[in-house]
VMD Tcl script that draws the C-alpha trace (Angstrom):
set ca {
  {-11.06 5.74 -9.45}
  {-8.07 7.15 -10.53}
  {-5.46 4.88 -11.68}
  {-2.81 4.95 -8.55}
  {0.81 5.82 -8.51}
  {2.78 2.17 -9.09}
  {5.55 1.87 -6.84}
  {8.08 -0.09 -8.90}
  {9.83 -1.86 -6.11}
  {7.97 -1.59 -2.49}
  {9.71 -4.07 -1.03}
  {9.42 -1.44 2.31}
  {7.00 1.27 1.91}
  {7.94 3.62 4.27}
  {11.11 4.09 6.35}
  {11.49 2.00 8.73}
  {13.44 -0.65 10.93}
  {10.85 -1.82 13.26}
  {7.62 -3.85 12.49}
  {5.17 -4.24 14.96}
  {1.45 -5.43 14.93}
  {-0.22 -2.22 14.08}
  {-3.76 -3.14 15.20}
  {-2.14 -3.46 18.59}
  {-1.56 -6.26 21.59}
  {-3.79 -7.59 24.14}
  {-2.79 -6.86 27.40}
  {-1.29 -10.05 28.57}
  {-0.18 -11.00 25.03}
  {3.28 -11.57 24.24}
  {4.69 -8.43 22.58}
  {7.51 -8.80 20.90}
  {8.84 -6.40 17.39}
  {11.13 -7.14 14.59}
  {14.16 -5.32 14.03}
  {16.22 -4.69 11.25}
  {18.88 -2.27 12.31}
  {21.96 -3.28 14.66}
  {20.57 -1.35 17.78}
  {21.15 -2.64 21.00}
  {18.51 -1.15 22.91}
  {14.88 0.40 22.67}
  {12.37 2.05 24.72}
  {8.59 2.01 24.42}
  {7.18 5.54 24.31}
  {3.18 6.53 25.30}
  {1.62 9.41 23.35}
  {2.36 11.97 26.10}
  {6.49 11.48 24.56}
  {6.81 9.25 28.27}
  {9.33 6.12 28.38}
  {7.80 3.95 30.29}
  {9.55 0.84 29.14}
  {13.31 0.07 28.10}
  {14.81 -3.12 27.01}
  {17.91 -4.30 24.93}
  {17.37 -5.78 21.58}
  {18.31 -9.37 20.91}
  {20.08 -11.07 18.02}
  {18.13 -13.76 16.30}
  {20.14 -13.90 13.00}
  {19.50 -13.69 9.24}
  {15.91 -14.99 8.37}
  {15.85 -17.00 5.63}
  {12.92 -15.86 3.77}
  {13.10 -12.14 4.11}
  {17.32 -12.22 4.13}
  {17.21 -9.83 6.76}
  {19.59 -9.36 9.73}
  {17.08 -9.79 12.32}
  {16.64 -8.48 16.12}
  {13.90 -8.86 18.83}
  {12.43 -6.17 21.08}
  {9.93 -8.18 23.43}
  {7.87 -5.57 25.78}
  {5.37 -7.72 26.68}
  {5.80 -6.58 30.35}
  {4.02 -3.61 29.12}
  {0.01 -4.32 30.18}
  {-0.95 -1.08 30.70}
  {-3.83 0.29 28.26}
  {-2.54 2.85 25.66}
  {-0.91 4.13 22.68}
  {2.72 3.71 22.12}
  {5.45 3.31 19.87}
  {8.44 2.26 19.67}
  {12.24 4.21 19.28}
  {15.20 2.57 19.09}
  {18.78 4.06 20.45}
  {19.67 4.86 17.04}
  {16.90 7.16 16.69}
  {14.80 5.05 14.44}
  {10.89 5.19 15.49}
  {7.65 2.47 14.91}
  {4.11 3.06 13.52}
  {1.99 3.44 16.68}
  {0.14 1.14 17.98}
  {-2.44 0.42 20.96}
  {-2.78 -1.94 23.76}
  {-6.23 -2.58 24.81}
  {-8.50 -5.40 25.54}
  {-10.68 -4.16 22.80}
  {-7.83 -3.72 20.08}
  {-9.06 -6.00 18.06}
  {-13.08 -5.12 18.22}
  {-12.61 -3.23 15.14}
  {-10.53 -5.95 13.05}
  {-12.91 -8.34 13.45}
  {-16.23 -6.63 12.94}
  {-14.46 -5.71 9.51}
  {-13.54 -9.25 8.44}
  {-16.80 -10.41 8.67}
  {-18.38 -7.46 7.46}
  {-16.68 -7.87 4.06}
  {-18.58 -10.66 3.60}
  {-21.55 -8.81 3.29}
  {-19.88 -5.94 0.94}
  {-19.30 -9.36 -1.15}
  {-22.91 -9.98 -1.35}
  {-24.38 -10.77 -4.91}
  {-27.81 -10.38 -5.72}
  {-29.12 -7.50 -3.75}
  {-28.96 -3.81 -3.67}
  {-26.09 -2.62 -0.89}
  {-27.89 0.25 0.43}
  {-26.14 3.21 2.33}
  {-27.79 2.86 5.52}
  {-25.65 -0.54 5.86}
  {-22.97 -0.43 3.40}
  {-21.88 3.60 4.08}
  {-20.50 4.73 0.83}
  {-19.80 1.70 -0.76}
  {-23.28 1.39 -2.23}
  {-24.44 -0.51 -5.45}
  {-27.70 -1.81 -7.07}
  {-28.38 -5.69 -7.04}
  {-26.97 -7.66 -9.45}
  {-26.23 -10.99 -11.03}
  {-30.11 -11.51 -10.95}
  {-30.91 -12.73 -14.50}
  {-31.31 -16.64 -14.72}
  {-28.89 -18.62 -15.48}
  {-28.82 -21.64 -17.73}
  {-26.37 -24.64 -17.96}
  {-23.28 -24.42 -20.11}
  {-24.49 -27.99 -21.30}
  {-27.97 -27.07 -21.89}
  {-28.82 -23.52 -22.54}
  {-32.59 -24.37 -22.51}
  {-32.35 -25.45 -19.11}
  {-32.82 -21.89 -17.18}
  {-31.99 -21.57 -13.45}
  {-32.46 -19.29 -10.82}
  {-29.22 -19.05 -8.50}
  {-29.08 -15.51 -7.84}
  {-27.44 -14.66 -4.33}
  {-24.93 -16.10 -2.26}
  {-21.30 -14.09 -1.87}
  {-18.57 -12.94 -4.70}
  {-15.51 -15.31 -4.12}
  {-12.99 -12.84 -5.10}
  {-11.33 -10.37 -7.11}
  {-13.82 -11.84 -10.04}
  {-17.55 -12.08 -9.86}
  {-17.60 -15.72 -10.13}
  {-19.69 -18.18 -7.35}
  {-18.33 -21.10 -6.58}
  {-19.79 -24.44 -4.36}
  {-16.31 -25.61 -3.30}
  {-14.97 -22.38 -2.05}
  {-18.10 -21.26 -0.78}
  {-18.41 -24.61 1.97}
  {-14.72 -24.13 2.85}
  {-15.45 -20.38 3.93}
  {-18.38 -21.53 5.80}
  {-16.78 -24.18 7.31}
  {-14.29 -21.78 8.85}
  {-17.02 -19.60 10.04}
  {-19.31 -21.57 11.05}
  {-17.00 -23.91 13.29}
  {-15.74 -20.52 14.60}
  {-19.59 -19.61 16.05}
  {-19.70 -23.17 17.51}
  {-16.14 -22.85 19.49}
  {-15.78 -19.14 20.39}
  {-19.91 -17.96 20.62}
  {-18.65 -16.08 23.23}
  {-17.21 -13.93 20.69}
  {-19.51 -14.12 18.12}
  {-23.13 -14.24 19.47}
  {-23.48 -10.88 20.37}
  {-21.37 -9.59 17.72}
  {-24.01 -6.55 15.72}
  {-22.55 -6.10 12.26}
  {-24.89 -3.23 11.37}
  {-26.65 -6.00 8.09}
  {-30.37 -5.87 6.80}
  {-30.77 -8.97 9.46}
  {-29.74 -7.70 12.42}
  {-31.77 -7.40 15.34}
  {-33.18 -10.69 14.42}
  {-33.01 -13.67 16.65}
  {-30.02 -14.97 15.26}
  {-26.20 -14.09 15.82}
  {-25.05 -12.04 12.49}
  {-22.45 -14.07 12.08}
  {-24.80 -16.87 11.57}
  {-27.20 -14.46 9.54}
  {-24.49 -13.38 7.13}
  {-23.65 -17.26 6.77}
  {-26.95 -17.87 6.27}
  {-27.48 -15.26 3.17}
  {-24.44 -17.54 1.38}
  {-26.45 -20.96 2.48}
  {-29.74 -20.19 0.41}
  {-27.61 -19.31 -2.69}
  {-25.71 -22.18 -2.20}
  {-29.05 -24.74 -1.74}
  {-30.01 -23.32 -5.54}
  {-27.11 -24.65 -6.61}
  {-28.60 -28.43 -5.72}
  {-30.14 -30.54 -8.72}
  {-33.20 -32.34 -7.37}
  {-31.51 -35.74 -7.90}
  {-29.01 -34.60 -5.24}
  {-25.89 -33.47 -7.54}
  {-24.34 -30.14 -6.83}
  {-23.62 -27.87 -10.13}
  {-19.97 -26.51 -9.26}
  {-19.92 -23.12 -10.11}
  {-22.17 -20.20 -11.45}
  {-19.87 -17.70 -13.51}
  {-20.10 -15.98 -16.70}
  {-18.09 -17.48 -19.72}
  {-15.01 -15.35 -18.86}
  {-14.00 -12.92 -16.13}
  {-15.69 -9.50 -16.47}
  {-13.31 -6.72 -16.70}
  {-12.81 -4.24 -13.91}
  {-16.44 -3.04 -13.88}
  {-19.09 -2.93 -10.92}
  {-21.05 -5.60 -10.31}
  {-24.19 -4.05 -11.22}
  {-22.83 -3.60 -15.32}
  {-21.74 -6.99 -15.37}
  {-24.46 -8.09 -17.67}
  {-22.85 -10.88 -19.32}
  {-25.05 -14.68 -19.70}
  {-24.81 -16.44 -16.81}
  {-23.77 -20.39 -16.25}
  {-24.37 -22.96 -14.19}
  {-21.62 -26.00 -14.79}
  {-21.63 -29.56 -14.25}
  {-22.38 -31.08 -11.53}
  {-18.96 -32.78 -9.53}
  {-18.76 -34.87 -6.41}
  {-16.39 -32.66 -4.65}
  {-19.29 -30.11 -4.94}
  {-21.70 -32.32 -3.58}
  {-19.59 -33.59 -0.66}
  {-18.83 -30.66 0.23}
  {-22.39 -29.03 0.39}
  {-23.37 -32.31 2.13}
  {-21.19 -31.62 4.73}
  {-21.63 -27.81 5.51}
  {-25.50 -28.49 5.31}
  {-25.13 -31.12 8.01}
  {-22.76 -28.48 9.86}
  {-25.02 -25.65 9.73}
  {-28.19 -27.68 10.12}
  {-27.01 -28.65 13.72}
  {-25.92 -24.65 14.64}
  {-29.16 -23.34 13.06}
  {-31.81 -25.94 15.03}
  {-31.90 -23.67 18.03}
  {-32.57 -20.54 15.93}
  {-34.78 -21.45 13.11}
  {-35.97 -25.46 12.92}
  {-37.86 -25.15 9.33}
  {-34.66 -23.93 8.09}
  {-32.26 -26.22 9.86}
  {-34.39 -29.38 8.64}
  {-33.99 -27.22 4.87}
  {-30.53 -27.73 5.25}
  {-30.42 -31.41 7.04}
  {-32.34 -32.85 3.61}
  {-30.16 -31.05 1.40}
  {-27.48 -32.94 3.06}
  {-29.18 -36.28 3.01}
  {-30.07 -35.51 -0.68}
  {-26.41 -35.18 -1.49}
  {-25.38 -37.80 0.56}
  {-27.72 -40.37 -1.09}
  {-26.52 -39.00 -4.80}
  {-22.72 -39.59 -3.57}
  {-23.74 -43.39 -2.46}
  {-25.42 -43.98 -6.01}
  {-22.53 -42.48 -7.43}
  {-19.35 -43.93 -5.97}
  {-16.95 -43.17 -8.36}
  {-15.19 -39.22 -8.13}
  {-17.14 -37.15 -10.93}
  {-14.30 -34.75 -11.68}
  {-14.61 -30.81 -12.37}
  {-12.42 -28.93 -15.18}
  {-13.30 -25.75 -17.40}
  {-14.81 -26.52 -20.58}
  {-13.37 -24.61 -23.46}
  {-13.96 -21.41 -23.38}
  {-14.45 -21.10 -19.84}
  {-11.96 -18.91 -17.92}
  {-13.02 -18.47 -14.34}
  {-11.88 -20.85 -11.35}
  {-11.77 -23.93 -11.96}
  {-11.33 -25.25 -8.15}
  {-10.34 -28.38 -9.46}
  {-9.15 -31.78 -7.85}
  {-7.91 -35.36 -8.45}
  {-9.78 -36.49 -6.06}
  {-12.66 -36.72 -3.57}
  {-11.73 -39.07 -0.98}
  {-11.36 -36.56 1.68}
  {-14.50 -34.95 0.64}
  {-16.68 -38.08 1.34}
  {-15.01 -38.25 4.56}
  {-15.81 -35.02 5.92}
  {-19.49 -35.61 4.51}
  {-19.56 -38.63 6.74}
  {-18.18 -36.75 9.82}
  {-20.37 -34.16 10.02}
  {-23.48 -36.28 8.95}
  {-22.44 -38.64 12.13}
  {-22.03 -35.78 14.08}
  {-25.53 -34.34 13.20}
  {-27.32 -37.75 13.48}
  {-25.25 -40.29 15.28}
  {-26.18 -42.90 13.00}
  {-24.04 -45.95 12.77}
  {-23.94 -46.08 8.82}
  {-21.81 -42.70 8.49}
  {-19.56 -44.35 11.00}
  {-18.97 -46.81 9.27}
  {-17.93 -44.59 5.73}
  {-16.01 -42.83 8.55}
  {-13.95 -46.37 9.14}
  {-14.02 -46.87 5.56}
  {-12.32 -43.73 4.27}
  {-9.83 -42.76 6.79}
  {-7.84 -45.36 6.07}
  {-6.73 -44.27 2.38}
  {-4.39 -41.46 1.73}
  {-5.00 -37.52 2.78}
  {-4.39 -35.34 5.66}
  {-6.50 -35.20 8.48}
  {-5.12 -31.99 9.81}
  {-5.83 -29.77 6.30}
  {-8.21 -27.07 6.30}
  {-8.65 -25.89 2.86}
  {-10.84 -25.83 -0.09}
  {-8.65 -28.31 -1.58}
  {-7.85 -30.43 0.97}
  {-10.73 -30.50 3.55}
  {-10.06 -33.68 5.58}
  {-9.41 -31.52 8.60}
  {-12.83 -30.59 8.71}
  {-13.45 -34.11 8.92}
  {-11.30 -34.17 11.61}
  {-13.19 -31.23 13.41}
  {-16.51 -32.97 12.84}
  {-15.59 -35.67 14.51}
  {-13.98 -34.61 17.48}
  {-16.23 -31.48 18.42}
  {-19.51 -33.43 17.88}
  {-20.15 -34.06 21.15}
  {-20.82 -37.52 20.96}
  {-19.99 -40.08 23.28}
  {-17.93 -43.46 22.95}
  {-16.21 -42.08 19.50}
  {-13.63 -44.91 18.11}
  {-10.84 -44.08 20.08}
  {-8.58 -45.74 17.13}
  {-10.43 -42.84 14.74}
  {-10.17 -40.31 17.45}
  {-6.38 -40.74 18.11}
  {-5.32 -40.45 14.55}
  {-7.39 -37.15 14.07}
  {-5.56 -35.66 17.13}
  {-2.48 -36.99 16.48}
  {-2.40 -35.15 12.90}
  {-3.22 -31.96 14.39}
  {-0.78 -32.17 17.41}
  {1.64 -32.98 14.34}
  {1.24 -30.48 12.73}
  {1.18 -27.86 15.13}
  {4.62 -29.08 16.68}
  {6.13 -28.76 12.89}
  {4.22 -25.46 12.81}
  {5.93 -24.52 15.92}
  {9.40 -25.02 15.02}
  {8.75 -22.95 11.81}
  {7.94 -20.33 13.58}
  {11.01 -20.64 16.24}
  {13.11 -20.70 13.11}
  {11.51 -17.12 11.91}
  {12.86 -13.57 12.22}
  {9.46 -12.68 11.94}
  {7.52 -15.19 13.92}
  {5.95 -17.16 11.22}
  {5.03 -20.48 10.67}
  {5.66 -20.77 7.24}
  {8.23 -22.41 4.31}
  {9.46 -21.18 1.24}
  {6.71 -23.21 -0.86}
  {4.11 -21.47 1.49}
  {5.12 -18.17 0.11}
  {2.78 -19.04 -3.03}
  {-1.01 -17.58 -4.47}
  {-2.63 -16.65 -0.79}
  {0.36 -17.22 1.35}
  {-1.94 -15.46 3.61}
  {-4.84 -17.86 3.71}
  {-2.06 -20.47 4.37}
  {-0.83 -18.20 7.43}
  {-4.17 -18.03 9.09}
  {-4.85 -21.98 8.45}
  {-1.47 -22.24 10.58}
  {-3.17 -19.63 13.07}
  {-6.47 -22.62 13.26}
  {-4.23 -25.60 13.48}
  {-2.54 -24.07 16.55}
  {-5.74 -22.92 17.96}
  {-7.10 -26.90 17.54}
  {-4.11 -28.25 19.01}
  {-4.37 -26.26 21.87}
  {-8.65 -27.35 22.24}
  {-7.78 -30.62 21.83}
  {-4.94 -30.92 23.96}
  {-5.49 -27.74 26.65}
  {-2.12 -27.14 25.92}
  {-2.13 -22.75 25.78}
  {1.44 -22.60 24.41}
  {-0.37 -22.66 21.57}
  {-1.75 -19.71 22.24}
  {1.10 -17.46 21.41}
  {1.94 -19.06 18.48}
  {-1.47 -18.82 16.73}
  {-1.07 -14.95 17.80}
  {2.34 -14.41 16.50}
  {1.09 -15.31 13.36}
  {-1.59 -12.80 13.38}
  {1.47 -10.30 14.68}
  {2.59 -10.91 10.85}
  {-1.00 -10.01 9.41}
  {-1.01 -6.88 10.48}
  {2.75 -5.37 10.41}
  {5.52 -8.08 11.41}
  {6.28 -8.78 8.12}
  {9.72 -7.79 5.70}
  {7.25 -5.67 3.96}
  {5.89 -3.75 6.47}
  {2.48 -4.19 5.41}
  {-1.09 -4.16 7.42}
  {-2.49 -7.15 4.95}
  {-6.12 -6.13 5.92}
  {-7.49 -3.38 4.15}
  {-8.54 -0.82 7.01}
  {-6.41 -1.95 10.09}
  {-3.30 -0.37 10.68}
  {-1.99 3.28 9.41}
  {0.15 1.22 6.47}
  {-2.86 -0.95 5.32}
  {-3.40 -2.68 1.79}
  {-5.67 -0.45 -0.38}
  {-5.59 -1.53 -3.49}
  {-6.63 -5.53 -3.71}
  {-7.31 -6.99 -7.09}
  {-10.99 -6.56 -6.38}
  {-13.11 -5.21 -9.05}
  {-15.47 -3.10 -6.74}
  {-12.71 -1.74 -5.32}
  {-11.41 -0.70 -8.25}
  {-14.34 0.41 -10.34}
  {-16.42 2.35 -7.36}
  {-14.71 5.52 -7.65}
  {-13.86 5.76 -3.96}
  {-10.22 6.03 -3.10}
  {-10.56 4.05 0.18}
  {-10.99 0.29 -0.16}
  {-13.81 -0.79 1.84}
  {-12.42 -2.62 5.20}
  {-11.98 -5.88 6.35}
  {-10.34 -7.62 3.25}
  {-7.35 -9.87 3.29}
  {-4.87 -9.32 0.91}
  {-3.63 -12.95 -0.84}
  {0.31 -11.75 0.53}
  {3.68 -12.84 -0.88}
  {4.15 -15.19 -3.75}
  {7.42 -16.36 -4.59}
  {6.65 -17.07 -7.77}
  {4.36 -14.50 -9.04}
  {2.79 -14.33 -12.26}
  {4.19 -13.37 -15.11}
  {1.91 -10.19 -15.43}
  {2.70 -9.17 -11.92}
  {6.47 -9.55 -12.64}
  {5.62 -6.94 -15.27}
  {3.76 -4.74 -13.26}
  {6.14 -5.05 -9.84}
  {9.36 -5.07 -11.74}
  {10.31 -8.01 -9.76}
  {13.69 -10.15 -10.62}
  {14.15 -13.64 -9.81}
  {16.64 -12.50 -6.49}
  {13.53 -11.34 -4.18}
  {13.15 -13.03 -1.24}
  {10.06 -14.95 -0.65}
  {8.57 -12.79 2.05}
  {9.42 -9.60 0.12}
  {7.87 -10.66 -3.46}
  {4.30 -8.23 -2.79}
  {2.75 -5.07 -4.33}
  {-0.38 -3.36 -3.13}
  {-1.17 -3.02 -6.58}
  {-4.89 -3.65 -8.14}
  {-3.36 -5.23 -11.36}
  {-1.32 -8.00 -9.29}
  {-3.92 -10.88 -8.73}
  {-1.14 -13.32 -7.96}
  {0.09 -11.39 -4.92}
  {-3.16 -8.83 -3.82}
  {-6.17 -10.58 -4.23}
  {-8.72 -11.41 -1.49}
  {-11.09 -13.92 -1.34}
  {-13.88 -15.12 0.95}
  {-11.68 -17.89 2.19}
  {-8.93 -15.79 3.34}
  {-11.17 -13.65 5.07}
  {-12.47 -17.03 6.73}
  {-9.60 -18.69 8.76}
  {-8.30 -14.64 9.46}
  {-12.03 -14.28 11.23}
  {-11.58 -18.43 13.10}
  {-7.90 -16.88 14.54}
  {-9.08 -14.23 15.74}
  {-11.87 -15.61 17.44}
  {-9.64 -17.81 19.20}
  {-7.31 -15.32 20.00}
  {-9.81 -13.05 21.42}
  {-11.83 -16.12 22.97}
  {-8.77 -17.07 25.19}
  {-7.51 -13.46 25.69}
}
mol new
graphics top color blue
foreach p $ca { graphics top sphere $p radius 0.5 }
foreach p [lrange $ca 0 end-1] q [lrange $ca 1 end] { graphics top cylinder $p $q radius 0.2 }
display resetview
């Protein structure tokens, strides 16, 4: 691919004062746009050139993390199903946009699909990948960065992002999102074709696509129990497909957050897969148990950095308290048996969040476990706490987004490496708090913050590749880069905004110090601290929108 044009300073990409959800609303949504000019009134206009709504604008103020002077247009009284735009007295005009029950069929059957375009391993052929074809890769064994002797076979599983690189912790967090959003919405999701070699199985192809990241992730399991971390090659391969990335694979060390974490999304998915496949469910259910028992013979936290000479993600932490915990949570809520309980009691009552729903901080899974698992006469001590975190947090959420020009639930220090994984982790926590609670206020919330996704943002920006006529298209995503094709494959979820990018991106953006937090993005290939995707920001986009759609 040719390299593109760079844009030195796209803090708005094309010319305009209005910023609307360009996927579109649901009918009985709340529809309200940004403004950044001083009009005082606007109509909404269908495709025939027809006004068939007028409002006046109203003042919100200056938004903090954009700096601009902000306005509202709310036309949520239009229901009717169309396409429409917006103009403003002042002659300004919107992107179009549709309202439609089905608006967002298309956004979500690209989400999940880029999981499978992430696929490692296997041959992408045309009949299911269109023209975004490659041979299999990444098949050669591997062999431990300890140990080369020791040669292993861990071929499959998904790319995590820009890089080639598989890794344990990231991989359960993704699933986790996924797989919890099958078990809430299946309404949604069950019927859901994604056009995959699996479909027309038995299964949902959500749950096949899971599944495909599952068996890769089971390789990674020593037979003592131990997770290895990560599979990646020494350093990260340069922008090349994935088929020429020949370099030696290696498995690293085995760490406790890995292990935890694989415990728990095997006990997950061992309960969701029973009533499609039992040989593999019970596959998964001693793969748990097998990490479980490792984690009780080793109690202390078996930490995770890069040796020397290693470059790719280190998806480190300090510690793996809230790890354990979620173990315990699901394994209770697969088995019911008294003894994860009772690590249940144990743990909660040291330090972490029980609302937190990200690779680094996965307690909130815990908290999910627990309170979704069906079971009857749960602690109500350990019960209250869990929902008391997430009502918390959503009511803090809440007010964040009150306090937004643009609708968001976010802070300055959320503008940071995927501010947009952050966003759609807010998106969850309302949708929980309104589950847990049957409070729908939530509702609107966890949909203006999808509003932002795709277009009600102080860039302008569509941050999925695909949706929207002013859509990301060049992610730091090798593939992307290296196929030749001009048109990013859909469904990807650019990282966002980043206050503080790095210093190569400052470079390449021509940023200064003065930009405001929501402005600091580039759709630029080269910028990994501002446009790169990975699986788990696809994840928590694809939970939202289940929700959202689930409660439409």
């Amino acid at each position: 691919m040719a390299e593109h044009e760079l844009n030195k300073s796209p803090l708005r990409c094309f010319n305009t004062s209005i910023f609307v959800n360009q996927a579109g609303y649901l009918p009985n949504s709340k529809k309200i746009a940004t403004i950044t000019s001083s009009a005082k009134s606007f109509c909404v206009i269908d495709e025939n050139g027809n006004k068939i709504f007028t409002g006046d604008t109203t003042y919100f103020g200056k938004d903090k993390y954009s700096q601009d002077s902000v306005y509202f247009a709310d036309f949520s009284k239009v229901t009717e199903c169309g396409r429409y735009r917006i103009e403003l007295d002042n002659g300004d005009k919107s992107l179009s946009f549709e309202i439609s029950d089905k608006v967002y069929d298309k956004t979500l059957y690209d989400l999940i699909r880029a999981f499978y375009f992430l696929r490692c391993g296997c041959e992408l052929k045309e009949e299911n990948a269109g023209e975004y074809t490659h041979p299999e890769c990444h098949t050669s064994k591997a062999v431990l960065w300890d140990d080369h002797s020791q040669e292993l076979d861990v071929s499959g599983g998904w790319h995590d992002a820009g890089d080639y690189g598989r890794y344990v912790t990231a991989a359960c967090c993704a699933l986790s999102h996924l797989l919890y959003a099958c078990k809430l919405f299946p309404d949604v999701l069950d019927k859901l074709q994604l056009n995959i070699p699996e479909s027309g199985n038995a299964t949902p192809d959500m749950l096949n696509e899971c599944r495909y990241e599952l068996e890769w992730m089971l390789k990674m399991q020593r037979n003592d129990g131990g997770v290895y971390h990560k599979v990646t090659t020494a350093l990260h391969a340069p922008f090349i497909m994935p088929q020429d990335d020949k370099e030696q694979l290696y498995v690293f060390s085995v760490s406790s957050i890995a292990t935890a974490d694989l415990s728990a999304i095997c006990a997950l998915a061992s309960g969701i897969y029973k009533k499609y496949d039992e040989e593999f469910a019970q596959k998964l259910y001693k793969a748990s148990m097998s990490a479980y028992s490792w984690l009780e013979a080793n109690p202390n936290f078996v930490e995770f950095r890069n040796p020397n000479g290693n470059n790719t993600g280190p998806y480190w932490e300090s510690d793996d308290t809230d790890n354990r915990f979620w173990a315990s949570c699901e394994m209770f809520s697969l088995t019911g048996d008294i003894k994860y309980h009772d690590d249940i009691k144990r743990l909660i009552s040291k330090e972490f969040s029980l609302s937190d729903l990200g690779y680094g901080s996965v307690g909130g899974f815990g908290s999910m476990a627990y309170l979704f698992s069906g079971k009857e006469n749960l602690d109500d001590e350990i019960s209250s706490a869990m929902k008391s975190a997430i009502r918390s947090k959503a009511q803090q959420l809440r007010d964040y987004s009150d306090n937004c020009g643009y609708r968001v639930a976010m802070t300055e220090l959320d503008y940071c490496w995927g501010s947009n994984m952050i966003l759609m982790k807010q998106g969850m926590n309302f949708a929980l708090a309104d589950i847990i609670s049957n409070d729908n206020n939530y509702y609107s919330y966890a949909c203006s913050q999808f509003d932002y996704l795709l277009g009600v943002n102080a860039t302008g920006y569509s941050y999925v590749s695909g949706t929207g006529d002013f859509c990301v298209n060049y992610p730091h995503l090798r593939p992307a880069h290296a196929d030749g094709i001009e048109r990013c494959m859909p469904g990807m979820v650019s990282g966002g905004p980043n206050r503080r990018p790095c210093p190569n991106d400052m470079e390449v953006t021509g940023f200064g110090s003065d930009v405001p937090p929501m402005k600091s993005f580039m759709d630029d290939v080269g910028c990994y601290s501002l446009n790169e995707i990975t699986i788990y920001w696809n994840s928590p986009t694809v939970f939202t929108l289940c929700y959202i759609l689930s409660n439409k």
